[in-house]
C-alpha positions as CSV (number, residue, x, y, z in Angstrom):
1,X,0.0,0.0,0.0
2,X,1.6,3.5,-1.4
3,X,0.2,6.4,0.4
4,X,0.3,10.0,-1.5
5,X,-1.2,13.3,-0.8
6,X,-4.0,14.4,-2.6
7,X,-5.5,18.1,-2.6
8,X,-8.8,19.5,-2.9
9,X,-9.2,23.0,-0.9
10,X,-12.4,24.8,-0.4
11,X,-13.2,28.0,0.0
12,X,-14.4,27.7,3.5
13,X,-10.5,26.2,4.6
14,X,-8.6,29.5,3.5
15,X,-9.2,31.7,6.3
16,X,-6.1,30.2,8.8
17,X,-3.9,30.3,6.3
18,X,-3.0,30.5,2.4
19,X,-3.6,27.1,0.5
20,X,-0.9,27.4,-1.9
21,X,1.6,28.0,1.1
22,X,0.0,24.9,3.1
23,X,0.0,23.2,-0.6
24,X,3.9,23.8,-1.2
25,X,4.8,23.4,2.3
26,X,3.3,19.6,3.0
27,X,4.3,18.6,-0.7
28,X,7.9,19.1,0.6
29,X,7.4,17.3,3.9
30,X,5.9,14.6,1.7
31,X,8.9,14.4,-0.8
32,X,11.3,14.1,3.0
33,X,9.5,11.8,4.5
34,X,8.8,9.0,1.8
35,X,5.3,9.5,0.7
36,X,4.7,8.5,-2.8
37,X,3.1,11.2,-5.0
38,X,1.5,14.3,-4.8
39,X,-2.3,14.5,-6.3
40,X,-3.7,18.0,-7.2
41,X,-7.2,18.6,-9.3
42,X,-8.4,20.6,-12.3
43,X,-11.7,22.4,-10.7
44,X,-13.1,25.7,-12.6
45,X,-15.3,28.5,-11.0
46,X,-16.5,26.7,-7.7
47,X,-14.8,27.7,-3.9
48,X,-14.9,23.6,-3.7
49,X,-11.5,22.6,-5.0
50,X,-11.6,26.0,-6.7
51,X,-7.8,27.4,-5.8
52,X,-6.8,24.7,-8.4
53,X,-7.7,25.1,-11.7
54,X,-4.7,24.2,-13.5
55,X,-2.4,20.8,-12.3
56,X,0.3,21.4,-14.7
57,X,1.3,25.0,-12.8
58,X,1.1,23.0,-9.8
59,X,3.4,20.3,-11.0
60,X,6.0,23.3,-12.3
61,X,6.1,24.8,-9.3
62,X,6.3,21.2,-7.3
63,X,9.3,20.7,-9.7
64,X,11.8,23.2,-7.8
65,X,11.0,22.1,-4.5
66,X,11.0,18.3,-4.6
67,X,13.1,15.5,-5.8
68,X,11.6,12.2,-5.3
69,X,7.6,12.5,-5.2
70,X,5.3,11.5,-8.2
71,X,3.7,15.0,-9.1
72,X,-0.1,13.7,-10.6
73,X,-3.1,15.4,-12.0
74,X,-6.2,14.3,-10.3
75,X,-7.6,14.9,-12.9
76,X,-7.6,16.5,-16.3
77,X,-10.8,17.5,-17.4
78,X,-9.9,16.4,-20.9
79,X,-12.6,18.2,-23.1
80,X,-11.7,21.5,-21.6
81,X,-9.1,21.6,-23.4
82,X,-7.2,20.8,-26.5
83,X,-4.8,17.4,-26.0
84,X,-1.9,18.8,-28.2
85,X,-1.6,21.4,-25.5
86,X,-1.8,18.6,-22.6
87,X,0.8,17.2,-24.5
88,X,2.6,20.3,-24.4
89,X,1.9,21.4,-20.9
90,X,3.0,17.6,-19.4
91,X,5.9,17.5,-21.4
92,X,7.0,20.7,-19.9
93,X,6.4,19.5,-16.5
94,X,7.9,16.0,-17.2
95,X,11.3,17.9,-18.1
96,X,11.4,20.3,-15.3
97,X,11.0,17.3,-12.8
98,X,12.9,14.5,-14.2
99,X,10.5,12.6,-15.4
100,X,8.3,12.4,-12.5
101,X,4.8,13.5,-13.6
102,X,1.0,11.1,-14.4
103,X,-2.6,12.3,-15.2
104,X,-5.6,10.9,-14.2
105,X,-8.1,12.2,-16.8
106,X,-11.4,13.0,-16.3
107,X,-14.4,13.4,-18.7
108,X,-16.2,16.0,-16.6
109,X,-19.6,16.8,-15.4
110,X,-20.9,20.5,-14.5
111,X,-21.7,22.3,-17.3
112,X,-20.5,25.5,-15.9
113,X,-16.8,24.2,-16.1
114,X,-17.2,24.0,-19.7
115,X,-17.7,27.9,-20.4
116,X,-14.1,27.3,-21.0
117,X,-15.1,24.9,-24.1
118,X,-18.7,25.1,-24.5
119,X,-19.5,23.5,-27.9
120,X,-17.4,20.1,-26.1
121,X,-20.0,19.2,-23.4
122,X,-22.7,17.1,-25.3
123,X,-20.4,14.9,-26.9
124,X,-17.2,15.0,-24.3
125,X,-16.9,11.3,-23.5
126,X,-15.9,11.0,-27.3
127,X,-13.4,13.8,-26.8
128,X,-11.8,12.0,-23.8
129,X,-10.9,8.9,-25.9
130,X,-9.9,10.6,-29.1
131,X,-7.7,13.4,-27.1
132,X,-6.2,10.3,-25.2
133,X,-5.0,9.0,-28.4
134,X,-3.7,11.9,-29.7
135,X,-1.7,12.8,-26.4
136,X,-0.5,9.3,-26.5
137,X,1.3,9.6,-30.0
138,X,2.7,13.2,-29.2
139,X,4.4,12.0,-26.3
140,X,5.8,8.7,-27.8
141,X,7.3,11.0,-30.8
142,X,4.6,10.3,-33.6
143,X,3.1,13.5,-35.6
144,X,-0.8,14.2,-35.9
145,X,-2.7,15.8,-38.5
146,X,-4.1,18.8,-37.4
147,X,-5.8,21.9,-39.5
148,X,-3.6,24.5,-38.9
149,X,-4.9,28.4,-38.6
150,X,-5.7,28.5,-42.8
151,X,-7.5,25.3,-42.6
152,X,-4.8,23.5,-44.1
153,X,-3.9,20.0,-43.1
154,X,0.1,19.7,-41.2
155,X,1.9,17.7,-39.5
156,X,3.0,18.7,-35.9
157,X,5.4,17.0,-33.7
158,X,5.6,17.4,-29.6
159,X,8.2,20.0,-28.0
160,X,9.9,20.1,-25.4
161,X,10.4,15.9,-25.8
162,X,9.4,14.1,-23.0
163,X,11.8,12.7,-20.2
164,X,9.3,9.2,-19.7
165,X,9.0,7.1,-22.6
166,X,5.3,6.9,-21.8
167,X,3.0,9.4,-19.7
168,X,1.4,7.2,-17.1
169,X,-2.3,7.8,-17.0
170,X,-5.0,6.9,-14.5
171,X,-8.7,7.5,-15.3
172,X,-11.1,8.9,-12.7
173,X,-14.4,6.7,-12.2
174,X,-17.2,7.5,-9.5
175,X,-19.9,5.2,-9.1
176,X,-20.8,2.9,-12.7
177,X,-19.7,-0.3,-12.5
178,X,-19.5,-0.2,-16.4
179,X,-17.0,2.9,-16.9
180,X,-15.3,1.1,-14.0
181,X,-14.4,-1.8,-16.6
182,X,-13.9,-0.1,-19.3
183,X,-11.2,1.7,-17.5
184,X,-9.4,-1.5,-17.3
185,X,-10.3,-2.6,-21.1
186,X,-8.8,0.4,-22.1
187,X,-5.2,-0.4,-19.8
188,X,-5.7,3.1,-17.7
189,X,-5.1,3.2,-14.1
190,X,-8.1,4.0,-11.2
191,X,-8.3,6.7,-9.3
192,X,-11.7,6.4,-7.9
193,X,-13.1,7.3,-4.2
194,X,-16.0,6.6,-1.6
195,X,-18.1,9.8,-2.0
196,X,-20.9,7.6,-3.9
197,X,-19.5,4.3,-2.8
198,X,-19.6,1.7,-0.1
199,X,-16.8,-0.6,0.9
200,X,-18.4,-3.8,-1.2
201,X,-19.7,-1.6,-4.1
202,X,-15.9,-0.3,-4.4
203,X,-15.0,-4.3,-4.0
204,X,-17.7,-5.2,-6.8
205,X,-16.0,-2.0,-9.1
206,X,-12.3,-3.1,-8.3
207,X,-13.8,-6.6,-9.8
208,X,-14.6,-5.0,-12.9
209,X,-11.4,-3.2,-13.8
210,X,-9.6,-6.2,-13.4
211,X,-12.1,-7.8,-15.5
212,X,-11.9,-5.7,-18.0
213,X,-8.0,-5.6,-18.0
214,X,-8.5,-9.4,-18.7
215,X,-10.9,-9.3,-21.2
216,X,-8.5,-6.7,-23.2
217,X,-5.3,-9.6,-22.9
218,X,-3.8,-7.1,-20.1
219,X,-2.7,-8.3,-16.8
220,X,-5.2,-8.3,-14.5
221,X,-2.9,-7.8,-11.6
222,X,-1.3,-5.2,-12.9
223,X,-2.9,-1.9,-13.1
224,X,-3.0,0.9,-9.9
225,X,-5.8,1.2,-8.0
226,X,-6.0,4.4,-6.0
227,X,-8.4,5.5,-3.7
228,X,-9.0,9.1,-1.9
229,X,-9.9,9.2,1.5
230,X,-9.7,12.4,3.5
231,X,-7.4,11.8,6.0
232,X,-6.3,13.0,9.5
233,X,-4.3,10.5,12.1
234,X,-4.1,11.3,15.9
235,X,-3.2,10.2,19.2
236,X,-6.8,9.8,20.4
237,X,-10.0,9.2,18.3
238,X,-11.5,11.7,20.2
239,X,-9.4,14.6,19.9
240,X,-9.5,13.6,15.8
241,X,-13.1,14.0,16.1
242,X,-12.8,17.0,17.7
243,X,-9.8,18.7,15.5
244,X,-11.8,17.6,12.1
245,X,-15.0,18.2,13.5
246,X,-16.1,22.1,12.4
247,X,-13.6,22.3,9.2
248,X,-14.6,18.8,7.9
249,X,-18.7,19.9,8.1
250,X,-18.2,23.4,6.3
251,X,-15.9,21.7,3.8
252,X,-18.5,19.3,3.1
253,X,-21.1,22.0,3.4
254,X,-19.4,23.7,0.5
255,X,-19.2,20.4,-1.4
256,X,-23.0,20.0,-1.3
257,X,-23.8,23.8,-2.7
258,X,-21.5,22.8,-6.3
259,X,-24.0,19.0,-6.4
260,X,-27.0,20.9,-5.5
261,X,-27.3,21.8,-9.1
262,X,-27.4,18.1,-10.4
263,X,-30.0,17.5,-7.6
264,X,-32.3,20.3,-6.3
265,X,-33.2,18.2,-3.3
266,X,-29.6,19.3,-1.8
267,X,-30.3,22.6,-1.6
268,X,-32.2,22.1,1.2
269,X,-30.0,19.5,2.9
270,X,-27.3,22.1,2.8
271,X,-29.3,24.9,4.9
272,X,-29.8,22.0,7.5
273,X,-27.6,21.1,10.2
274,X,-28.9,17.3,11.0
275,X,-27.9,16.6,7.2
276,X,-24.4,17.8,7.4
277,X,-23.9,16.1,10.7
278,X,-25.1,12.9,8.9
279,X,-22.3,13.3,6.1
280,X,-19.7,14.2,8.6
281,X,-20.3,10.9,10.9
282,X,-20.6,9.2,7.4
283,X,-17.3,10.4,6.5
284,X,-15.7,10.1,9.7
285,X,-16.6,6.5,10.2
286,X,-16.5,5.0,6.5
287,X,-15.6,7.6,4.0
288,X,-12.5,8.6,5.9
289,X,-9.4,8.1,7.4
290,X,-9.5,9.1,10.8
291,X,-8.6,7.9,13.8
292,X,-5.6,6.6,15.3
293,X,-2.6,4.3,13.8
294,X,-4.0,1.4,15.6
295,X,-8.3,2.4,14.7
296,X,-6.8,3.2,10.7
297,X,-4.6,-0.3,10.5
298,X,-7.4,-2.2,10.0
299,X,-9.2,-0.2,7.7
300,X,-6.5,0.5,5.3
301,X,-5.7,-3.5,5.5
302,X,-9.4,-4.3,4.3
303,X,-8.8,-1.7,1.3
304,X,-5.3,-3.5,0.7
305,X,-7.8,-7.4,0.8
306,X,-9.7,-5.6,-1.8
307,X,-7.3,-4.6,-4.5
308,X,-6.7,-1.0,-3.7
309,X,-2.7,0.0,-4.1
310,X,-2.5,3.4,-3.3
311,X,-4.5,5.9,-0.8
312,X,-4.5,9.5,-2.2
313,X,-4.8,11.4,1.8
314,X,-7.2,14.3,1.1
315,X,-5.4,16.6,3.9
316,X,-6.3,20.2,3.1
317,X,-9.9,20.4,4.5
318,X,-9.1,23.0,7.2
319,X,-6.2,21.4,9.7
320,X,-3.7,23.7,10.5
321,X,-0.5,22.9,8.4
322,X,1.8,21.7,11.6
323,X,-1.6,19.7,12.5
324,X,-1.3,18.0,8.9
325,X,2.7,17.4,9.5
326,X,2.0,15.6,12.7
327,X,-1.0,13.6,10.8
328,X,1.5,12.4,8.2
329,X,3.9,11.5,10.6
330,X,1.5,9.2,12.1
331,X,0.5,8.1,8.6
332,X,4.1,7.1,7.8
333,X,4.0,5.0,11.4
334,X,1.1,3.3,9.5
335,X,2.5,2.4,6.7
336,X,5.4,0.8,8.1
């Protein structure tokens, strides 16, 4: 089991202190003390994930403060954006960390994030696959066929060249069991989470993209699974409860103002306090990581009996930053 940071600051956290200085500041303390990568998201015009809209900056300026960390996207939103310029935009970050970078990539799913690319919504799922393949033979050298600004058809070539041979790419799946597989049909990596999942409905999904890996004559064993968790290791359950308690119910009380729009029911769960005390136990008890080393052993050994490889720690909900340290610490106890 690999355990990595993953990032996903609201609005609501960024009153203590600046994100992008807590950001910077536990990435190092994660490339000192052994974790295994650094997660950051692509999240447009929302104060839920909102002070990262662009994972490739993050990964540049990752680049000149660590030396050892993975530096991921979790995720690119794909049909936001044109896949020669991924290319691009990777490439450059590959170079500037020795070859250190991965993507998960994401279709997306609020159609406010795509005033950046409006005519792409109704038919992104098609733009996720074709922009995969054409960000595939970029970065292993091949040219594409692309109209250039006269309309004419040219050949174009990726630059700077990559450091890695091959990008590494995970590919983000929430809840159908079906998009699960075809993730492993089409030889991705998982990054997945428990927001819309139980324990055995994430068993049933890990199923599937192994499956599907088989199905496609790819080893079924191989393949990363990782999972985020929002994460926070103490001394006492108790005190966890009570450290997590306050910034863990407005961060989730942010969260449920961006889904409201898919579902109109959750505007009203978010004006009421019994609800948001029902997501934080939820989260606390299943959905999380919290507790103690001994409490969280157990947990992360039944995601390990179920296939997952990797936990992406979802630390910046509102902990204080020397908090955090102290949490990872205990995290690294864990591991070991």
């Amino acid at each position: 089991m690999q355990f990595s940071l993953s990032f996903f600051a609201s609005k609501s956290a960024e009153a203590k202190e600046s994100k992008y200085a807590q950001f910077l500041e536990l990435a190092k303390f994660a490339d000192e003390n052994d974790f295994h990568a650094v997660w950051t998201p692509e999240r447009h015009f929302h104060e839920f994930g909102g002070p990262f809209p662009n994972p490739s900056l993050m990964a540049a300026a990752l680049s000149q403060i660590t030396s050892n960390i993975r530096i991921r996207a979790g995720s690119v939103v794909v049909p936001l954006h044109s896949p020669i310029r991924i290319a691009e935009d990777w490439s450059v970050a590959d170079n500037l960390t020795g070859g250190r970078v991965d993507i998960a990539i994401a279709v997306g799913w609020h159609p406010n994030d795509f005033a950046i690319a409006p005519g792409n919504f109704q038919d992104r799922v098609e733009r996720v696959y074709s922009g995969v393949e054409k960000i595939r033979k970029l970065w292993a050298g091949e040219p594409v066929v692309v109209a250039n600004g006269v309309g004419e058809m040219t050949e174009i070539g990726l630059f700077p060249k990559p450091i890695q041979a091959e990008l590494p790419m995970w590919m983000t799946c929430t809840r159908d069991l079906e998009v699960f597989r075809l993730a492993g049909t089409k030889g991705f990596n998982l990054l997945t989470g428990l927001i819309f999942l139980t324990g055995d409905q994430l068993a049933e999904r890990i199923v599937a993209y192994r499956e599907g890996r088989e199905e496609a004559g790819l080893d079924p064993r191989a393949g990363t699974v990782t999972v985020m968790l929002h994460t926070f290791i103490g001394e006492d359950v108790d005190v966890v409860r009570e450290t997590v308690g306050d910034p863990l119910r407005d961060y989730l009380r942010s969260s449920v103002d961006l889904w409201k729009g898919e579902n109109k029911s959750l505007e009203k769960l978010a004006r009421r306090g019994d609800a948001i005390e029902f997501a934080f136990r939820r989260y606390f008890s299943h959905n999380g990581l919290f507790g103690t080393v001994e409490s969280c052993t157990a947990r992360v050994q039944k995601l390990n009996d179920i296939g997952v490889d990797e936990i992406a720690c979802m630390v910046d909900f509102g902990p204080t930053t020397e908090q955090l340290k102290e949490s990872m610490l205990r995290l690294r106890d864990l591991r070991r």
